[in-house]
NUVO-520199 format. One record per residue (C-alpha): residue number from 0; residue in three letters; chain; x, y, z. Coordinates in nm, 2 decimals. Example, Ala and Ser with C-alpha at 12.3 -4.5 7.8 and 13.67 -1.06 7.14 Angstrom:
BEGIN
<rec 0,"ALA","A",<1.23,-0.45,0.78>>
<rec 1,"SER","A",<1.37,-0.11,0.71>>
***
This chain:
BEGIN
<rec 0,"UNK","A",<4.51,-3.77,2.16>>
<rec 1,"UNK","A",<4.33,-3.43,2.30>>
<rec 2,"UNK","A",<4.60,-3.24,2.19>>
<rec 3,"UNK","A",<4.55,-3.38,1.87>>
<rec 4,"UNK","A",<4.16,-3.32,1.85>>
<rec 5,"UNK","A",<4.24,-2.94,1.93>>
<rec 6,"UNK","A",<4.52,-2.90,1.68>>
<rec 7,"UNK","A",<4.27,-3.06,1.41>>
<rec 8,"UNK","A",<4.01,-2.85,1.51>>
<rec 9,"UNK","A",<4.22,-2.51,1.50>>
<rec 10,"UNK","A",<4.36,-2.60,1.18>>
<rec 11,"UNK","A",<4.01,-2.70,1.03>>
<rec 12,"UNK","A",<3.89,-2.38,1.09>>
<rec 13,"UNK","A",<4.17,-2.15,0.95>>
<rec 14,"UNK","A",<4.09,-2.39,0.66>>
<rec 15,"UNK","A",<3.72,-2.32,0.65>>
<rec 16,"UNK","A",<3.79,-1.93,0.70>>
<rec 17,"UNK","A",<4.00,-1.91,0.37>>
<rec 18,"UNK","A",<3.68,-2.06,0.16>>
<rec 19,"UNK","A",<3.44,-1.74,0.35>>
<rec 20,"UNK","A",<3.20,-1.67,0.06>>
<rec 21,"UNK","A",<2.89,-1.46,0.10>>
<rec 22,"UNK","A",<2.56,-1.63,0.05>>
<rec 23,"UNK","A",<2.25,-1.55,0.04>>
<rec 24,"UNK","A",<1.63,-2.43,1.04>>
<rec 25,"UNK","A",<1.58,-2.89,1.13>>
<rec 26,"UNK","A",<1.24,-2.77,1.18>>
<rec 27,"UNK","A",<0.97,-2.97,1.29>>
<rec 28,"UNK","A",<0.62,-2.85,1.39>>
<rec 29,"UNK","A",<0.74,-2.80,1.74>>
<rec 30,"UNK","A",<1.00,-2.58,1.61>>
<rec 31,"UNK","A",<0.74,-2.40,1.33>>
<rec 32,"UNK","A",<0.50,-2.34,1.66>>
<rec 33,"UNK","A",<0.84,-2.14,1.84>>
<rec 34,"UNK","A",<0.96,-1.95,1.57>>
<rec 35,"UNK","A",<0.64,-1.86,1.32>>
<rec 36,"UNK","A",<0.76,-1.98,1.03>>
<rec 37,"UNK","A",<0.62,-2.26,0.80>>
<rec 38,"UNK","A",<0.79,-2.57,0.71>>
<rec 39,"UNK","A",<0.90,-2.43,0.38>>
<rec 40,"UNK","A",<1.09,-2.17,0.51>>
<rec 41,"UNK","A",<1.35,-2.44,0.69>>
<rec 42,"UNK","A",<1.32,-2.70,0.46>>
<rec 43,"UNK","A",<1.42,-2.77,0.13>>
<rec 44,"UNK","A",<1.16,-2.93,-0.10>>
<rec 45,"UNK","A",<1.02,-3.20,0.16>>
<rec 46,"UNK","A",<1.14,-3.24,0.55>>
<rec 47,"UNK","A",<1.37,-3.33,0.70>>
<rec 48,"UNK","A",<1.59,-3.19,0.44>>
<rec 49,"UNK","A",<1.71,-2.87,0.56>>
<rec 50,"UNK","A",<1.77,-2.53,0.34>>
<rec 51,"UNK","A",<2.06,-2.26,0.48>>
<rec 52,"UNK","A",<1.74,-2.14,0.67>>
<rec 53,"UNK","A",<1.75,-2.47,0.85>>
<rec 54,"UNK","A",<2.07,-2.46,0.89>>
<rec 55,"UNK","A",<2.12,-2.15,1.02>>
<rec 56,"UNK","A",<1.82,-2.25,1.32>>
<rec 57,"UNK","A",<2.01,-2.59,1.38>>
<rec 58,"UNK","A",<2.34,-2.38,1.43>>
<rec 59,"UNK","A",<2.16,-2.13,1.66>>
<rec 60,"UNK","A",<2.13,-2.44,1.94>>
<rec 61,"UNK","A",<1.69,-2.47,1.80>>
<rec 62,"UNK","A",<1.68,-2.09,2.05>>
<rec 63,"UNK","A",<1.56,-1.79,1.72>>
<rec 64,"UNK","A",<1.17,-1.78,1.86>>
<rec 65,"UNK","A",<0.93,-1.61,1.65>>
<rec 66,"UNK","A",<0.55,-1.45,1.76>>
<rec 67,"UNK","A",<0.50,-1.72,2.00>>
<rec 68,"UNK","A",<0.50,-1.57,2.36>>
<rec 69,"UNK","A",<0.80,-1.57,2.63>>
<rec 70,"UNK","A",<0.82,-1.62,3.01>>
<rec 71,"UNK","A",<1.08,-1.35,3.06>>
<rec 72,"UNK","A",<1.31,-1.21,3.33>>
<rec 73,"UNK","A",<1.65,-1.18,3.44>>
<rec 74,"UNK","A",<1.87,-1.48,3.31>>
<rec 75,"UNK","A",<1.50,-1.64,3.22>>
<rec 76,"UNK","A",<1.37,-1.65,2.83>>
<rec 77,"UNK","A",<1.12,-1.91,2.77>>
<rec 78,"UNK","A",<0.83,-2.00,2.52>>
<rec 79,"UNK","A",<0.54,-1.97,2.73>>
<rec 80,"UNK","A",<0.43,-2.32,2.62>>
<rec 81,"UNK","A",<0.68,-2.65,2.58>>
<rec 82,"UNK","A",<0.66,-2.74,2.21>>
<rec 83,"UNK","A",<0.61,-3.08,2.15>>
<rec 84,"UNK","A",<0.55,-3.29,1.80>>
<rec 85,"UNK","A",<0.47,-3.64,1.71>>
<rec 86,"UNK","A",<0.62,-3.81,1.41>>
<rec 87,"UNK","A",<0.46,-4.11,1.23>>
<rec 88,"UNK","A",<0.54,-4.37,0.98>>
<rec 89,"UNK","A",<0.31,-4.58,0.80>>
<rec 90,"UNK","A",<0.46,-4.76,0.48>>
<rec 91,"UNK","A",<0.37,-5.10,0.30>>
<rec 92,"UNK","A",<0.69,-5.29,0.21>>
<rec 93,"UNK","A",<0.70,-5.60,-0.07>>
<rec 94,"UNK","A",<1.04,-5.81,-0.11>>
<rec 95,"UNK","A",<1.07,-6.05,-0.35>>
<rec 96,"UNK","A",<1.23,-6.31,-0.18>>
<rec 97,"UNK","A",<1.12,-6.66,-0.18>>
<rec 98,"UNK","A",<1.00,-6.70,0.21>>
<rec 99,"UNK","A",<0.60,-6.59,0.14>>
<rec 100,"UNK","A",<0.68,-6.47,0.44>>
<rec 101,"UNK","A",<0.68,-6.07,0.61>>
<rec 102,"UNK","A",<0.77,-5.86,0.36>>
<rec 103,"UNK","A",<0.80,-6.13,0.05>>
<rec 104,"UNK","A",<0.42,-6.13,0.12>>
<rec 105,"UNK","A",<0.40,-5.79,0.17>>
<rec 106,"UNK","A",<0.37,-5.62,0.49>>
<rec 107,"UNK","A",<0.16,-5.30,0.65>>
<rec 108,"UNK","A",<0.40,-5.13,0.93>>
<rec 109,"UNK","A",<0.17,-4.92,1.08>>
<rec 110,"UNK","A",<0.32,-4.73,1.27>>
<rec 111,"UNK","A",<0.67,-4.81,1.10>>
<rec 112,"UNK","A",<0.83,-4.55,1.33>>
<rec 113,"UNK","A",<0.68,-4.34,1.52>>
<rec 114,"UNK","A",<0.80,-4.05,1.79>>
<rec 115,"UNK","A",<0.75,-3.78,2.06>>
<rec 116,"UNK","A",<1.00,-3.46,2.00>>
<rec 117,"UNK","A",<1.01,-3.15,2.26>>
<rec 118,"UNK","A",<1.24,-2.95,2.19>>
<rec 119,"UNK","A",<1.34,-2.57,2.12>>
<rec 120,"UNK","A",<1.45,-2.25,2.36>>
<rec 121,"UNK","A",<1.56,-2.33,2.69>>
<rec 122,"UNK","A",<1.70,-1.98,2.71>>
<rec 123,"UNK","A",<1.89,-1.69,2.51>>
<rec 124,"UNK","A",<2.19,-1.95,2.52>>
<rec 125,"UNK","A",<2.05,-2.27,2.60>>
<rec 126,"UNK","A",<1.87,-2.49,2.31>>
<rec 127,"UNK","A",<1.80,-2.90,2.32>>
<rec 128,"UNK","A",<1.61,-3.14,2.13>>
<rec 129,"UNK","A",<1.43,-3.48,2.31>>
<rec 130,"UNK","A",<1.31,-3.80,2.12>>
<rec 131,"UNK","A",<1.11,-4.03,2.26>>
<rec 132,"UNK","A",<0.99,-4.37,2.00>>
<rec 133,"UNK","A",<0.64,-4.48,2.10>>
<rec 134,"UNK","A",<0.70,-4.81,1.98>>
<rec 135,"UNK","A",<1.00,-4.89,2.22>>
<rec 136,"UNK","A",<1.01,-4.91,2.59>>
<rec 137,"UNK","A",<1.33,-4.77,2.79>>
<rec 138,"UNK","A",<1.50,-4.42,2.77>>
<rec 139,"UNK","A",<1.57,-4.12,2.54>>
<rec 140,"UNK","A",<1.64,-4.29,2.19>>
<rec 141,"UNK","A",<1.80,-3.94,2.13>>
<rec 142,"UNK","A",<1.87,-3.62,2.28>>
<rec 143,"UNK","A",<2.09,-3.30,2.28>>
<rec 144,"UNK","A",<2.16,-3.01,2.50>>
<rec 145,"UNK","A",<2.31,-2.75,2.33>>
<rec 146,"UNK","A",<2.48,-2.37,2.45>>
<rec 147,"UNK","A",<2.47,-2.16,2.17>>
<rec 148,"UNK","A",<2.65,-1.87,2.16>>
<rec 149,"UNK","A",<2.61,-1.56,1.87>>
<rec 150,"UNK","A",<2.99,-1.40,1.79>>
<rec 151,"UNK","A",<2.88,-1.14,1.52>>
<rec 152,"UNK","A",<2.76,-1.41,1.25>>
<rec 153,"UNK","A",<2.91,-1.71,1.34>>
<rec 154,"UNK","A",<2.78,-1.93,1.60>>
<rec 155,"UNK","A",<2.98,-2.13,1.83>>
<rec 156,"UNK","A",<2.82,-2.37,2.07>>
<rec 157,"UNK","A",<2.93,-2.67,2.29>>
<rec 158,"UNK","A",<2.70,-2.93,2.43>>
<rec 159,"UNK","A",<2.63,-3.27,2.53>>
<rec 160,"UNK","A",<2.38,-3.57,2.31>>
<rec 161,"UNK","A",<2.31,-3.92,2.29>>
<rec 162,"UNK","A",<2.16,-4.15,2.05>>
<rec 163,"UNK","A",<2.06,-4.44,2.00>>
<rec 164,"UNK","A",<2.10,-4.48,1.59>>
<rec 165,"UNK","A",<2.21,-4.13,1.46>>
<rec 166,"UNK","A",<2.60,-4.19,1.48>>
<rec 167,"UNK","A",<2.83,-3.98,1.63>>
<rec 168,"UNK","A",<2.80,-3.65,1.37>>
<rec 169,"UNK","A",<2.46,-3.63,1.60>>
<rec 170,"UNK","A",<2.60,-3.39,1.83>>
<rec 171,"UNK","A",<2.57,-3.10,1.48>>
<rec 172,"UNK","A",<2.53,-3.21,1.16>>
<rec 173,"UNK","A",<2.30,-2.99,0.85>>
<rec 174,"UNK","A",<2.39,-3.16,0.53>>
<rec 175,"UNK","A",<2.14,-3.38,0.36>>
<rec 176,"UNK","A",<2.40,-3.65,0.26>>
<rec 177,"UNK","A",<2.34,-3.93,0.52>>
<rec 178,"UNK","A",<2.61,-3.82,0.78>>
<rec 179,"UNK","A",<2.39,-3.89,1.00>>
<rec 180,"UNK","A",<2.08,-4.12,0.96>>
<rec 181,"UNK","A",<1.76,-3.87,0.98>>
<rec 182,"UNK","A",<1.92,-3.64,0.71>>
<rec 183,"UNK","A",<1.96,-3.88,0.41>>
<rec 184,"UNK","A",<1.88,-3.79,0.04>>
<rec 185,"UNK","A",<1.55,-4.02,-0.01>>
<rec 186,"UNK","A",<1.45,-4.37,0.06>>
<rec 187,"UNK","A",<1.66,-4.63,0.31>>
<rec 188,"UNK","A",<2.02,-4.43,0.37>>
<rec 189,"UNK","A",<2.15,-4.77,0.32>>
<rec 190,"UNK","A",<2.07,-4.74,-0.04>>
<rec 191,"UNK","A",<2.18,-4.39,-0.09>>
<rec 192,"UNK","A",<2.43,-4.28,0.12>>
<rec 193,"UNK","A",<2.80,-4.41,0.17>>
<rec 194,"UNK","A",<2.80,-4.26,0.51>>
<rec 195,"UNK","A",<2.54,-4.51,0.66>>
<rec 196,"UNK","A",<2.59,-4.81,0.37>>
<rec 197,"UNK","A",<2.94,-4.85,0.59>>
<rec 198,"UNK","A",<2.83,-4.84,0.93>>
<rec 199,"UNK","A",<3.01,-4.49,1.00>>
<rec 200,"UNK","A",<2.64,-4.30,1.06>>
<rec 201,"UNK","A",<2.36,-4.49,1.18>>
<rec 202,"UNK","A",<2.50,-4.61,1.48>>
<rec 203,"UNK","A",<2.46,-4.56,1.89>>
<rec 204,"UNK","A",<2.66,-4.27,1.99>>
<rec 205,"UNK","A",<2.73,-4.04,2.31>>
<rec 206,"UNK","A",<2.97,-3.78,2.38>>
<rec 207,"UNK","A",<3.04,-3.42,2.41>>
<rec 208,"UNK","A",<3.06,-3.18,2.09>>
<rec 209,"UNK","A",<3.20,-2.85,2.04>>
<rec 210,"UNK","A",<3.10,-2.68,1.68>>
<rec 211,"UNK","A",<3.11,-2.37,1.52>>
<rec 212,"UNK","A",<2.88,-2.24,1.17>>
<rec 213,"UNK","A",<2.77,-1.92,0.97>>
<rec 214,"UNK","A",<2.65,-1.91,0.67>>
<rec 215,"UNK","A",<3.02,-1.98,0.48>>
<rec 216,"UNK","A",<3.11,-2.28,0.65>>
<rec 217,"UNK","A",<3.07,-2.56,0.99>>
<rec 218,"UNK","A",<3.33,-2.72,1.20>>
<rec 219,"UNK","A",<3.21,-3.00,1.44>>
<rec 220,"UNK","A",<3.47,-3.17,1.65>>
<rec 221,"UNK","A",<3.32,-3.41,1.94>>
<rec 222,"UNK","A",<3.46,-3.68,2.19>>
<rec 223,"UNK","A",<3.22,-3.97,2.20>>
<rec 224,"UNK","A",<3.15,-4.34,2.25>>
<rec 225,"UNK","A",<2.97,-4.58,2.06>>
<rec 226,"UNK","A",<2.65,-4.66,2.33>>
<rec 227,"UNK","A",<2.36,-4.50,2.43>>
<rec 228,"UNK","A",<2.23,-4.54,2.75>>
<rec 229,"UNK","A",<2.21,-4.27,3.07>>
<rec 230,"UNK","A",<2.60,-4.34,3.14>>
<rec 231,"UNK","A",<2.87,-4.48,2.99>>
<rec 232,"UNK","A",<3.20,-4.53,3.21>>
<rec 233,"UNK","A",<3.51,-4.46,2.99>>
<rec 234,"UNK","A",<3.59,-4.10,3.18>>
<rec 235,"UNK","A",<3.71,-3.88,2.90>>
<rec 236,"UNK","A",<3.92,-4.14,2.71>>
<rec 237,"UNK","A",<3.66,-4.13,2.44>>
<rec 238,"UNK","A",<3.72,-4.19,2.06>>
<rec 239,"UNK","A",<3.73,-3.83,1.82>>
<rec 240,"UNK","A",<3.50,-3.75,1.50>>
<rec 241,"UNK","A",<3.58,-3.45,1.32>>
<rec 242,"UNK","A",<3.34,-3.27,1.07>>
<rec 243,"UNK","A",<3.42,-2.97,0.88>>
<rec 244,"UNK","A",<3.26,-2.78,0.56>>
<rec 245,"UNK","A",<3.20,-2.54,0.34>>
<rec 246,"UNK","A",<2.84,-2.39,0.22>>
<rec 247,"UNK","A",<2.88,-2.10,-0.04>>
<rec 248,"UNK","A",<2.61,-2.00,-0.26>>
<rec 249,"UNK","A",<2.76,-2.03,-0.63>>
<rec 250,"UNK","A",<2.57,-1.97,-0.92>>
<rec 251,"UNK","A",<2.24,-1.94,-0.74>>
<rec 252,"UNK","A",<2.32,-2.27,-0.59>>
<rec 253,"UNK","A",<2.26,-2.36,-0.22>>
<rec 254,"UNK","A",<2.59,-2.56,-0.23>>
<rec 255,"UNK","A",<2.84,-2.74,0.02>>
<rec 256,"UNK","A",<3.12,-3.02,0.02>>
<rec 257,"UNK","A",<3.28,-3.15,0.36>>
<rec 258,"UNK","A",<3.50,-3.44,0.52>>
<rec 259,"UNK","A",<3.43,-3.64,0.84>>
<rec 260,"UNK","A",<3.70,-3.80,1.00>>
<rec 261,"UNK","A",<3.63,-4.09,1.34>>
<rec 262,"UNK","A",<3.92,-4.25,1.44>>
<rec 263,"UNK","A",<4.05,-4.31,1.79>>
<rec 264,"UNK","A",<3.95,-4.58,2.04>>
<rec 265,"UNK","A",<3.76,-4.57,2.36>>
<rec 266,"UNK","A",<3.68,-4.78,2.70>>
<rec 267,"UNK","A",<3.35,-4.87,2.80>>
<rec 268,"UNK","A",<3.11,-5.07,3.07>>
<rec 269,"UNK","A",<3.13,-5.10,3.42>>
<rec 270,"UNK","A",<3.27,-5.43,3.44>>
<rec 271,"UNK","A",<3.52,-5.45,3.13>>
<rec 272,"UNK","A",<3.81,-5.31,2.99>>
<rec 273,"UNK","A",<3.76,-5.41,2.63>>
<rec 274,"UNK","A",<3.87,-5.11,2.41>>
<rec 275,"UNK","A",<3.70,-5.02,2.10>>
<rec 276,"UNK","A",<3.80,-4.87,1.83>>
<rec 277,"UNK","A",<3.64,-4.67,1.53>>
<rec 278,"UNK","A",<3.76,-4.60,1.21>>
<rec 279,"UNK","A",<3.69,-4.43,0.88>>
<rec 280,"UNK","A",<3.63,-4.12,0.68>>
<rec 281,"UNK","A",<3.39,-3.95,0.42>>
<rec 282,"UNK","A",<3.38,-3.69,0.18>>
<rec 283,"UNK","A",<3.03,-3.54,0.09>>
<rec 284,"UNK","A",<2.87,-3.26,-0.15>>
<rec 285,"UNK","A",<2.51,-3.15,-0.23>>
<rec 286,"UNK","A",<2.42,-2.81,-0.43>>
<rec 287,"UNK","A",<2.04,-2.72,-0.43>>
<rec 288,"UNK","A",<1.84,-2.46,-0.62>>
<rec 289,"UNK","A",<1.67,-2.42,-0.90>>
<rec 290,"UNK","A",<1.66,-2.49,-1.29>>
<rec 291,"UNK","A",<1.38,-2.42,-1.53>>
<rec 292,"UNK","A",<1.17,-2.29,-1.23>>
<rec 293,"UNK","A",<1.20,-2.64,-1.09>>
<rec 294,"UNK","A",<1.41,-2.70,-0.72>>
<rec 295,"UNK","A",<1.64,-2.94,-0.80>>
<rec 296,"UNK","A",<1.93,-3.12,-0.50>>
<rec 297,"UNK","A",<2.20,-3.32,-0.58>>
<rec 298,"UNK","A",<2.38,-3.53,-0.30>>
<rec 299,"UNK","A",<2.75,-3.73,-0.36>>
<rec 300,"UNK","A",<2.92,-3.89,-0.11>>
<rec 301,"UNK","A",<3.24,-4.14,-0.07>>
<rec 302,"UNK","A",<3.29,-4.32,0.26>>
<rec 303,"UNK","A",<3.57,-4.59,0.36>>
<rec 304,"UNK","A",<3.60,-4.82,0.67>>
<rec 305,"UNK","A",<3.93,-4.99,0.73>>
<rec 306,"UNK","A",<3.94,-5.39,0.76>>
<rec 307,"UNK","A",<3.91,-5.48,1.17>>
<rec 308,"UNK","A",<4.27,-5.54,1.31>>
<rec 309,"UNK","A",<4.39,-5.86,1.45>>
<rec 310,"UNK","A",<4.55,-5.68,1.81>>
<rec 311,"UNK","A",<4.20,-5.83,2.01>>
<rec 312,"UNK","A",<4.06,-5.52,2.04>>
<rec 313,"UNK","A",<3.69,-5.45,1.92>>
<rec 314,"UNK","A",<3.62,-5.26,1.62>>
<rec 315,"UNK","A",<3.23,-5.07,1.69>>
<rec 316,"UNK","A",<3.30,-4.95,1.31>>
<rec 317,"UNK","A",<3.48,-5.20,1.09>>
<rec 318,"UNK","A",<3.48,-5.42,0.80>>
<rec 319,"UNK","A",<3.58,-5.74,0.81>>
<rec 320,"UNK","A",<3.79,-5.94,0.54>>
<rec 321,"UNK","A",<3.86,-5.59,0.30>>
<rec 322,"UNK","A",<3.81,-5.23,0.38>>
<rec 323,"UNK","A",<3.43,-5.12,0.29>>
<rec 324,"UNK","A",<3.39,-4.82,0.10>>
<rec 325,"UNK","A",<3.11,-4.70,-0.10>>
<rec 326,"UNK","A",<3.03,-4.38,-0.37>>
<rec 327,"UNK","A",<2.71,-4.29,-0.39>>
<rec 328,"UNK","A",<2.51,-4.03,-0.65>>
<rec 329,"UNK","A",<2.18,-3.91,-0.61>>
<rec 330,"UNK","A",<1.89,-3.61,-0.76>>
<rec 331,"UNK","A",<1.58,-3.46,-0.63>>
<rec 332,"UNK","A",<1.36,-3.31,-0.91>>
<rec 333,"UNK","A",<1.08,-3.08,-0.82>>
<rec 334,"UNK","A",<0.84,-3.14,-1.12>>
<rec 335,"UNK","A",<0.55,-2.97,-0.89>>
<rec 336,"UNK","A",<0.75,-2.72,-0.71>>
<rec 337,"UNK","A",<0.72,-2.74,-0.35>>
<rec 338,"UNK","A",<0.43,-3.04,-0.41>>
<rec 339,"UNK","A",<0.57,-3.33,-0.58>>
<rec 340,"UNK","A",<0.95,-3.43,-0.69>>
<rec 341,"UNK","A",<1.12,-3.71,-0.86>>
<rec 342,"UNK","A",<1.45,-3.88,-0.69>>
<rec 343,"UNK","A",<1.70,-4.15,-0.83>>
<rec 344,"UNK","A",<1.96,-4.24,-0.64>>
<rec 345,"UNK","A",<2.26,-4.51,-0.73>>
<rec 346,"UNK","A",<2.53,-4.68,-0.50>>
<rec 347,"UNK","A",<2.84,-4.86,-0.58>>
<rec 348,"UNK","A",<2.98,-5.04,-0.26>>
<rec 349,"UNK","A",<3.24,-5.28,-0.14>>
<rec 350,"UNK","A",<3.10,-5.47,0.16>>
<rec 351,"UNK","A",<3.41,-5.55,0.34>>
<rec 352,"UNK","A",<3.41,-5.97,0.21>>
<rec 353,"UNK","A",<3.74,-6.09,0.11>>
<rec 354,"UNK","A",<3.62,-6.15,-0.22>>
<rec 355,"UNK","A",<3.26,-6.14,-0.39>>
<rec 356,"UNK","A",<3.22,-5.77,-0.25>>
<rec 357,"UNK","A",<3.07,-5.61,-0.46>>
<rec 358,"UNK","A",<2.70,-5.42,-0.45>>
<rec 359,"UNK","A",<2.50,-5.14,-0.65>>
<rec 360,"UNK","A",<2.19,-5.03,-0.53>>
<rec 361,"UNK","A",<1.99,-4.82,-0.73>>
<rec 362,"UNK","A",<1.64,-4.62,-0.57>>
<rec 363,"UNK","A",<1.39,-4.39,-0.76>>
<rec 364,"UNK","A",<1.09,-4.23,-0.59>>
<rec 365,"UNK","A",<0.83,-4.07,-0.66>>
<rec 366,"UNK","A",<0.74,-3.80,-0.37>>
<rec 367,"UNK","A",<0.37,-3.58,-0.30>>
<rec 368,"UNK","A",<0.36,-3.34,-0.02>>
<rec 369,"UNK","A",<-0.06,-3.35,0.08>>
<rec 370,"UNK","A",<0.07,-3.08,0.33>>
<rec 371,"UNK","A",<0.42,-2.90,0.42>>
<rec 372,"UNK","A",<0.39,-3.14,0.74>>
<rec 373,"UNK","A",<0.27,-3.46,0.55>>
<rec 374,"UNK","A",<0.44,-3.62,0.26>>
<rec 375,"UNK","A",<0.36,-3.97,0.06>>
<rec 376,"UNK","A",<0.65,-4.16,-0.10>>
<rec 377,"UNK","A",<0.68,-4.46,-0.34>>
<rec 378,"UNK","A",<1.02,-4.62,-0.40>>
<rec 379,"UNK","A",<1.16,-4.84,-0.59>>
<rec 380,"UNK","A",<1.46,-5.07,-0.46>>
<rec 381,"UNK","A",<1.66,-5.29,-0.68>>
<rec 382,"UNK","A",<2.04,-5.47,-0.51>>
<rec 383,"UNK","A",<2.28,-5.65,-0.77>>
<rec 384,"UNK","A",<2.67,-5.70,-0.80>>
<rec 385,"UNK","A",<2.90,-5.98,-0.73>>
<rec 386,"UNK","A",<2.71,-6.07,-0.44>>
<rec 387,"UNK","A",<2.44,-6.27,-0.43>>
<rec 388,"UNK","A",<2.14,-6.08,-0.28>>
<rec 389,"UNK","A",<1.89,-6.29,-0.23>>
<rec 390,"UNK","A",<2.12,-6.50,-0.03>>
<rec 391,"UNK","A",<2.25,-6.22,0.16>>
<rec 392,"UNK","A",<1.99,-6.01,0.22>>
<rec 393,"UNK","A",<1.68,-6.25,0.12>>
<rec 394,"UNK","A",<1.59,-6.06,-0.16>>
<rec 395,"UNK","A",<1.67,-5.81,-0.47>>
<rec 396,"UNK","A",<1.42,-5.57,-0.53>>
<rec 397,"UNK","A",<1.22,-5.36,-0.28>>
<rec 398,"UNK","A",<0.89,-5.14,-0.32>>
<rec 399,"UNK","A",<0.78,-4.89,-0.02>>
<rec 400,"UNK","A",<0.50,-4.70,0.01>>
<rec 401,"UNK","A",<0.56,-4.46,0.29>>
<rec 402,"UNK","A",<0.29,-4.17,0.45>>
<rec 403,"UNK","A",<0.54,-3.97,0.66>>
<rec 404,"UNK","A",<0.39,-3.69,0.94>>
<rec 405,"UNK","A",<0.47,-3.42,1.16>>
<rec 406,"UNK","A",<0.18,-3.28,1.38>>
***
C-alpha cells in the first residue's frame, strides 16, 4: 500500500505539471506581527479565507518574516519575539424546534469557541502552527511541524500534525471549499460544504504529510490515523489521503479545482487490534476576483462516502444503509469591498439512510468586517428534503449571529 501512495503521488504531480499556468498566506495576527503585512494582503474578502498570497505563506511552512526582528546565527533564524494570537467566538443561536429549550429558546455562546495560536518561523526551513482551545482541558487540539524547503518556485515540504477536528487534509490544505473544517465557504461547513456534510473533513486526524505547491498547482499526499492524542500505536500501517490541484489565474480569476482521495485502513490503541477503515473522495473548485469592482468567490464541491462493509471491521468514515454523498454550490458578494459581502450557499445531500435520505440545506449571510481582524456575521439556516428535520436534528431553520476575532 506504500508503494501505492508513492506511485499516486508521482503520477499526481506529472499530472499537475501539464496544467503549469502563470498567475499572478493562513494568516492570523500572529502571522501579520512576523511578516508585516495586513490581513488583507493573505486573505481574501474576510479570514480565514485565504487569497494566492495566503497560499503561497501556508506553502512556505508559515517561515517568509517581514520587518519584525531576527535572532540570527549559524543554522539559527528566529523572530525575536514568539507570535502568539487569541481567537474568539461569540454568536447568539435560535432553532425552532419545539423543546423551549437551549437554542429553541435562544442561546448566548459566549465564548462559542475560543483559542490560543503560536505559531510561525522556527528557522529558514522549519515552520509550525500550535492551537490551544480555552474552553477545553487536555492537550494540543491541533498542531503542525512543518520543513519547508524553496526549489526555484515550488515548495516542497514534509512534516508531522495532529488534530483534533480538522480531518486528515490538515497536514496542507489552501482552498476555501471545506476540505478541511477552518477553511469553509461561510456559515456551519455542514451546511455548505460536501467535504464536511459527509464526515470526510471535520474529523480527528494524525499522521505524517509530504506536499508540494507553487503558484500553478498543490499535491498533498499523507499517512494518517483517525485520533488525536500525543501517540497513537499503529507503527506506520496508517491509512492514505491524497490531495492534488490546480490554481491558474484565468480571466483575472484567482481560480482552482482539485480531488481528494482517503482510502486505506489502519490499526490503532494500545490494547486492540480493531482495524479501521476510511473511505471516500471529493472533487472541489472556487474562482475568486472581481466583477463590477465588487470581489466576488464562488465555491462547488461533490463528496461521496461508501456504505460501511459487513467484514467486522470499523469504518471511522462511513455511511451506513447507502453511500452519502453530497453537491454543494455557494457565492460570496462584496457589495462593500473589503467591508461587507453577501453569501448564499445551497446543499443537496444523501445522508447514508436506506431510504428517506434526502436533505437540502440552504444558508445566506450577511457579513461586516468592523476591522481586517474582527468580522460580524448573521446567517440564515433553513434544512428540508425527504427527511424529516425536526425529528432528526430537532429543528429546521437556524439564525446565527456570530462576532468573530483575531487579536
Amino acid at each position: 500500500m506504500k508503494k501505492i501512495l508513492v506511485i499516486t503521488l508521482a503520477v499526481a504531480l506529472s499530472f499537475v505539471g501539464s496544467f503549469i499556468i502563470t498567475q499572478d498566506a493562513q494568516a492570523i495576527p500572529a502571522f501579520s506581527r512576523q511578516t508585516g503585512h495586513a490581513c488583507n494582503t493573505c486573505h481574501f474578502q474576510a479570514f480565514p479565507s485565504l487569497n494566492s498570497f495566503g497560499r503561497a505563506f501556508k506553502a512556505s511552512g508559515y517561515t517568509q518574516i517581514g520587518e519584525q526582528g531576527q535572532i540570527k546565527d549559524d543554522d539559527l533564524s528566529i523572530p525575536n519575539v514568539l507570535n502568539m494570537s487569541l481567537i474568539v467566538k461569540a454568536r447568539y443561536q435560535q432553532t425552532n424546534g419545539d423543546t423551549k429549550a437551549g437554542t429553541d429558546r435562544g442561546q448566548i455562546q459566549v465564548p462559542d469557541e475560543a483559542s490560543l495560536m503560536a505559531g510561525g518561523r522556527g528557522g529558514e526551513h522549519v515552520g509550525f502552527l500550535l492551537e490551544r482551545g480555552l474552553k477545553e482541558t487536555g492537550g494540543f487540539d491541533n498542531f503542525k511541524l512543518i520543513f519547508p524547503f524553496d526549489m526555484g518556485g515550488t515548495t516542497l515540504a514534509a512534516g508531522a500534525f495532529t488534530t483534533a477536528d480538522q480531518g486528515a487534509g490538515y497536514g496542507f490544505e489552501v482552498l476555501n471549499t471545506g476540505a478541511i473544517k477552518i477553511h469553509k465557504p461561510i456559515g456551519e461547513g455542514i451546511d455548505t460544504s460536501a467535504q464536511q456534510y459527509t464526515g470526510l473533513s471535520g474529523t480527528a486526524a494524525t499522521g505524517i504529510v509530504l506536499y508540494g505547491a507553487s503558484d500553478m498547482f498543490f499535491v498533498n499526499a499523507s499517512l494518517w490515523g483517525p485520533s488525536h492524542s500525543d501517540a497513537i500505536s499503529s507503527g506506520l500501517n496508517l491509512a492514505q489521503y491524497i490531495r492534488a490541484a490546480v490554481t491558474p489565474n484565468l480571466g483575472g480569476f484567482d481560480t482552482a479545482i482539485g480531488v481528494q482521495y482517503w482510502g486505506g485502513e489502519t490499526k490503532l490503541g494500545e490494547a486492540t487490534s480493531a482495524t479501521y477503515v476510511v473511505q471516500g473522495t471529493a472533487i472541489d473548485a472556487q474562482a475568486q476576483g472581481e466583477i463590477g469592482g465588487m470581489p466576488l468567490g464562488v465555491y462547488l464541491t461533490y463528496a461521496t462516502v461508501p456504505k460501511a462493509g459487513t467484514d467486522g471491521k470499523t469504518y471511522a468514515i462511513a455511511a451506513s444503509g447507502a453511500d452519502k454523498n453530497a453537491t454543494s454550490i455557494a457565492a460570496n458578494l462584496g457589495i462593500i469591498p473589503n467591508k461587507a459581502s453577501v453569501a448564499l450557499s445551497y446543499l443537496m445531500g444523501k445522508n447514508g439512510a436506506a431510504s428517506s435520505a434526502g436533505e437540502n440545506r440552504m444558508d445566506i449571510a450577511l457579513i461586516y468586517k468592523i476591522a481586517q481582524n474582527v468580522k460580524v456575521q448573521l446567517d440564515y439556516a433553513t434544512m428540508s428534503g425527504d427527511v424529516n428535520q425536526k425529528t432528526a436534528y430537532g429543528s429546521d431553520q437556524k439564525t446565527t449571529l456570530m462576532v468573530f476575532s483575531a487579536f
